[in-house]
LORO-249925 format. One line per field, with one value per residue: z, y, x of N, C-alpha, C in turn; residue number from 1. Coordinates in steps of 0.1 Angstrom, whole numbers, plus 2048, in hexadecimal, padded with zeros to 3 digits. Layout:
N
n_Z = Z, ... .
n_Y = Y, ... .
n_X = X, ... .
ca_Z = Z, ... .
ca_Y = Y, ... .
ca_X = X, ... .
c_Z = Z, ... .
c_Y = Y, ... .
c_X = X, ... .
k = NUM, ... .
//
This chain:
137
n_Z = 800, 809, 7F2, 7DD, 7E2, 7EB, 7CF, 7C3, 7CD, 7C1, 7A8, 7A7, 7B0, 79A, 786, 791, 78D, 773, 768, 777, 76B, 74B, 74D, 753, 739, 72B, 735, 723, 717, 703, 6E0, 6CE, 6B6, 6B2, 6C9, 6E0, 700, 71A, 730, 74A, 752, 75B, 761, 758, 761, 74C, 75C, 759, 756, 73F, 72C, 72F, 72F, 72A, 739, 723, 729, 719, 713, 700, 6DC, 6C4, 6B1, 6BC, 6D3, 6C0, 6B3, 6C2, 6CF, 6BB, 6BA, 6D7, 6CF, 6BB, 6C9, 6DC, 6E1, 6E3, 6FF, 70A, 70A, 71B, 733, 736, 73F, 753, 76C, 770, 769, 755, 747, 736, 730, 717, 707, 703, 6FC, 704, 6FB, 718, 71D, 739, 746, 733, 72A, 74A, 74B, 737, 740, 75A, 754, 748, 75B, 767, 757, 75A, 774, 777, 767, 771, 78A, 782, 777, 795, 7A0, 78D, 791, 7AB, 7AB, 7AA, 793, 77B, 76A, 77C, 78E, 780, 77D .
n_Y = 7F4, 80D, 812, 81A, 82E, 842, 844, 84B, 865, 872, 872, 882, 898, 89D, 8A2, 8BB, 8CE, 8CC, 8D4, 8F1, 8F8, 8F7, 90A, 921, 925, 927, 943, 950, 94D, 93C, 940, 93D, 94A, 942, 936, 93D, 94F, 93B, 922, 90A, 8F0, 8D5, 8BB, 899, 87B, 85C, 83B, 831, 844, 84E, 85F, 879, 88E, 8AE, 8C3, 8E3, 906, 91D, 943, 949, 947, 928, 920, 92D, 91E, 908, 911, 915, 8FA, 8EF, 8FE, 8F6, 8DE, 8DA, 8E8, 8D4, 8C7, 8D9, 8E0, 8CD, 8C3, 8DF, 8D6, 8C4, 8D2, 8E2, 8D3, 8C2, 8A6, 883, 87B, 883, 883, 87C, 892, 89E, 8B0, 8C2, 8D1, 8E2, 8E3, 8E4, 8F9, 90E, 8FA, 8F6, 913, 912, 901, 90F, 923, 915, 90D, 922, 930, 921, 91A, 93A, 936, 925, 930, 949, 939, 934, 944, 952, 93E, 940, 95B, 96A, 962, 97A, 977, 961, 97C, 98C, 97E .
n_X = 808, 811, 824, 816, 80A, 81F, 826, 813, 80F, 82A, 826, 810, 81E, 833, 81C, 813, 828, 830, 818, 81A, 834, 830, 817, 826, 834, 821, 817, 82A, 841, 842, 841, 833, 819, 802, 7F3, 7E0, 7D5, 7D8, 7D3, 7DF, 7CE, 7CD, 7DF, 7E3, 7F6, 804, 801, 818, 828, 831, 822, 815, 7F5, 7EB, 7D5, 7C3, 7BA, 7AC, 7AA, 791, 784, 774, 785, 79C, 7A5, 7A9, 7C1, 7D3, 7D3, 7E0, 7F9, 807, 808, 81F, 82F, 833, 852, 862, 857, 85D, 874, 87B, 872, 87C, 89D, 892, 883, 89B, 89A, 89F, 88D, 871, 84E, 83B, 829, 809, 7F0, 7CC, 7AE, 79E, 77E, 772, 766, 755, 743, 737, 731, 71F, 707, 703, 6F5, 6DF, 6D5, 6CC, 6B8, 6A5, 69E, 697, 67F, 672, 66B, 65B, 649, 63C, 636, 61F, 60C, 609, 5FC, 5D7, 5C1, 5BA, 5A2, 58B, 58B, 578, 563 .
ca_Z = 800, 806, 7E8, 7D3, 7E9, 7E5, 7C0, 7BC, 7D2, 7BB, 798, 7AA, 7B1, 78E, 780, 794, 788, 765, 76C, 77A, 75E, 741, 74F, 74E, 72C, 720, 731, 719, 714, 6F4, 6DA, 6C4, 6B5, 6B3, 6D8, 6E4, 70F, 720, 73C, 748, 75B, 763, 757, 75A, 75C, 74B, 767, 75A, 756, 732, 724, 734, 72A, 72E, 732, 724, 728, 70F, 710, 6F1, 6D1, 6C9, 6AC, 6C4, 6D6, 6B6, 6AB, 6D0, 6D4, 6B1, 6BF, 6DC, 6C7, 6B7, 6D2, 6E3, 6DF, 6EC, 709, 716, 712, 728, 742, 73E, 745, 75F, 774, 772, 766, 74E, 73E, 738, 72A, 707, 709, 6F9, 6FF, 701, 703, 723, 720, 740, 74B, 726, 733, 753, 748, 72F, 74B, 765, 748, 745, 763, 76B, 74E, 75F, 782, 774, 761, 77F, 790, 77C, 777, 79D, 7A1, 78A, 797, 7B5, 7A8, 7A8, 782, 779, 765, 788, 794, 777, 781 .
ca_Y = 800, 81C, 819, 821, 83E, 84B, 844, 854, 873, 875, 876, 892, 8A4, 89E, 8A7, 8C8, 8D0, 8CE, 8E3, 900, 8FB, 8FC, 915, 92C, 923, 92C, 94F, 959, 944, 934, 94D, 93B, 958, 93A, 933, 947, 951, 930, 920, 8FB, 8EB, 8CA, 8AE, 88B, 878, 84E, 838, 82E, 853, 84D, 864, 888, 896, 8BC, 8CE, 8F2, 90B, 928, 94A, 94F, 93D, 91B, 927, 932, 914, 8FF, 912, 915, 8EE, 8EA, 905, 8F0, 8CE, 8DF, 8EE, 8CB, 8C0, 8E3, 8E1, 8C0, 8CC, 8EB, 8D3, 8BE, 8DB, 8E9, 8C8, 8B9, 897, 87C, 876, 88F, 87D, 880, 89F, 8A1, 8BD, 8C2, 8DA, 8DF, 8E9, 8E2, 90A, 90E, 8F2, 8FB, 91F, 910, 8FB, 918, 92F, 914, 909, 930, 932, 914, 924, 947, 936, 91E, 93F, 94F, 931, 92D, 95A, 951, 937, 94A, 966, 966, 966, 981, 971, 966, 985, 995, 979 .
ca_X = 800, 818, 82D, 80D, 805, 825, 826, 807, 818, 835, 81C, 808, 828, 837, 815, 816, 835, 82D, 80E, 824, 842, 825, 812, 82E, 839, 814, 81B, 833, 84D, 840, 842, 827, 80D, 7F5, 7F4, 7DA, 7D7, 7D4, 7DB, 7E1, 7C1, 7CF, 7EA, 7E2, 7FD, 800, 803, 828, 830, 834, 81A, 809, 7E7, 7EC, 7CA, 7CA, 7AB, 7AB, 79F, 78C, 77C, 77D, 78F, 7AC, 7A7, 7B0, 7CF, 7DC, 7D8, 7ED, 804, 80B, 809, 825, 838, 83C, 85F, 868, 855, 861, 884, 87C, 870, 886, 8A3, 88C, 882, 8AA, 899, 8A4, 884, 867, 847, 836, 821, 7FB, 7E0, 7C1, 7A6, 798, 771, 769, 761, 750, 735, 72E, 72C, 710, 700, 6FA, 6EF, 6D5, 6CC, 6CB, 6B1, 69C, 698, 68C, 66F, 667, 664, 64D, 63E, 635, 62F, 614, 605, 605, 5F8, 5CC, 5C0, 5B0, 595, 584, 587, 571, 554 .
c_Z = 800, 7FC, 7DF, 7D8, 7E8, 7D7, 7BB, 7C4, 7C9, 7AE, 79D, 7AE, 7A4, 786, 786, 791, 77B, 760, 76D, 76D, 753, 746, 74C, 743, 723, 724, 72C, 719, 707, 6EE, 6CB, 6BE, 6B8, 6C1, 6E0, 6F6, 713, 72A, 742, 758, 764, 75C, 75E, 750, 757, 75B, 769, 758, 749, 72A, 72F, 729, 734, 72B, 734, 722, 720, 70D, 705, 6E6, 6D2, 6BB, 6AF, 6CD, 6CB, 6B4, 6B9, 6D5, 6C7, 6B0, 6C7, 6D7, 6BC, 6BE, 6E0, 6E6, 6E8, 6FA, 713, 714, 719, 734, 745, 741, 752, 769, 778, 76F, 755, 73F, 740, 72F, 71F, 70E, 700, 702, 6FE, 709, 70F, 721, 72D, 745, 742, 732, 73D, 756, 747, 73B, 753, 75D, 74B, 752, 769, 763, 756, 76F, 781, 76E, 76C, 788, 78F, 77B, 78B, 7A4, 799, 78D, 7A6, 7B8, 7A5, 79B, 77E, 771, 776, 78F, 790, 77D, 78A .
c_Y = 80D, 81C, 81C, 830, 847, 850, 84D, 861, 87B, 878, 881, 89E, 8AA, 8A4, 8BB, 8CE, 8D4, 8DB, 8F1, 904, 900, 906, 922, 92D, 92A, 93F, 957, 957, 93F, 940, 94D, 945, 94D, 936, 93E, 949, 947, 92D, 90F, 8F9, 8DF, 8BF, 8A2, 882, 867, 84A, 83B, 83A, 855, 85A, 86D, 88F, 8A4, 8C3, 8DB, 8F7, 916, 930, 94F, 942, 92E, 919, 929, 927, 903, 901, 912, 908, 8E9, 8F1, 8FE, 8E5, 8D3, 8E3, 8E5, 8C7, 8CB, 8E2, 8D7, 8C3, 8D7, 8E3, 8C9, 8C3, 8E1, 8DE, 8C1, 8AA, 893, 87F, 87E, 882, 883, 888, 89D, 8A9, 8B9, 8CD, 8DA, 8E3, 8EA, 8ED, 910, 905, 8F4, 90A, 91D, 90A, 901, 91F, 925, 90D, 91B, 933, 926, 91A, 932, 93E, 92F, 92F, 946, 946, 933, 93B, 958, 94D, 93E, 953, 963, 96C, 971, 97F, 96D, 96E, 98B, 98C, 97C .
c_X = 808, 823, 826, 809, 812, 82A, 81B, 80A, 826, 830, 818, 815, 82F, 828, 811, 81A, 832, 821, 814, 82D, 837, 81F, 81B, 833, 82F, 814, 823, 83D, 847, 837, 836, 81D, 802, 7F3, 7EC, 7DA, 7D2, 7D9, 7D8, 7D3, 7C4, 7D6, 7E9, 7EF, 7F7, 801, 813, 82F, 836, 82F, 815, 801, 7E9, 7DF, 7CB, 7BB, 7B1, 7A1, 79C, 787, 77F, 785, 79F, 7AD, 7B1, 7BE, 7D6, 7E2, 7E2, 7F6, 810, 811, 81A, 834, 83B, 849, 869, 864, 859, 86D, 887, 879, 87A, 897, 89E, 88A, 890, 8A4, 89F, 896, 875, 85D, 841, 829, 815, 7F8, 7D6, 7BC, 79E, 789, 766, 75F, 756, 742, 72F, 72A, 71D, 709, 6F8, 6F3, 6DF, 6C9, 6C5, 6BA, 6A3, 693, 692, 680, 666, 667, 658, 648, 634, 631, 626, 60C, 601, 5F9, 5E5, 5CB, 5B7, 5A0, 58E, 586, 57D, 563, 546 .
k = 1, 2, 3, 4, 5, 6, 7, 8, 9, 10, 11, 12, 13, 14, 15, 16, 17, 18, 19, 20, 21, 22, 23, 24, 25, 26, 27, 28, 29, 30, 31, 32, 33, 34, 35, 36, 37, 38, 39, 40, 41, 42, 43, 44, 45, 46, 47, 48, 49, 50, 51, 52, 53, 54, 55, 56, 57, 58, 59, 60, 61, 62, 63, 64, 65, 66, 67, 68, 69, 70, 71, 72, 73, 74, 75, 76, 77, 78, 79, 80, 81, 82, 83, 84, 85, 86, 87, 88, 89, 90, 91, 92, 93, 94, 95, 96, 97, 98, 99, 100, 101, 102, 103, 104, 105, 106, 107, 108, 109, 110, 111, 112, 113, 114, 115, 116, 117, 118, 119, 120, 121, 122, 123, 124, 125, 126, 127, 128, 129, 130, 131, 132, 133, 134, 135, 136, 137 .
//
């Protein structure tokens, strides 16, 4: 039991890490025009530490979301030689992207649950409310 719990202490540290190094890479260190203002959401690593899933949120279209993720898709090979200069390790793992939407969706979500609670509202201030046709009787 505790050499999975420290193994799984040592991925969340390395995955932290990579978080920080990327993030500051996307503030302006990578000189891409296509790379629009983003910022790193969350890196899942493999188990075997082969392979990281880097999620990136982006402000703006999905447009600037496209060219930003084939910016990065692009500006892999650089980035794992910055970390692996910046970390002092042997072996940096294969880098992918992906867009994050999660903020996008639950934008849309409250928008609609928002839209759902005003009509039950008025739905139930109406009902409330005595109809004026039996008043006229």
């Amino acid at each position: 039991m505790p050499e999975q719990r420290a193994r799984a202490h040592h991925r969340n540290r390395v995955a932290n890490t990579f978080s920080e190094e990327i993030g500051a890479m996307l503030e302006g260190e990578l000189s891409d025009p296509r790379i629009a203002p983003s910022y790193v959401t969350d890196v899942v690593l493999a188990p075997g530490g082969k392979s990281a899933r880097i999620y990136i949120a982006v402000h703006g279209s999905e447009q600037e979301e496209e060219s930003t993720l084939a910016g990065l898709m692009t500006a892999r090979a650089y980035i794992r030689s910055q970390l692996r200069e910046r970390m002092g390790v042997r072996h940096v793992p294969d880098l992918t992207f992906a867009i994050d939407r999660s903020e996008r969706i639950t934008g849309r979500m409250d928008e609609i649950l928002d839209r759902i609670r005003k009509r039950e509202k008025k739905q139930s201030a109406a009902a409330l409310q005595p109809s004026k046709t039996a008043n006229r009787s």
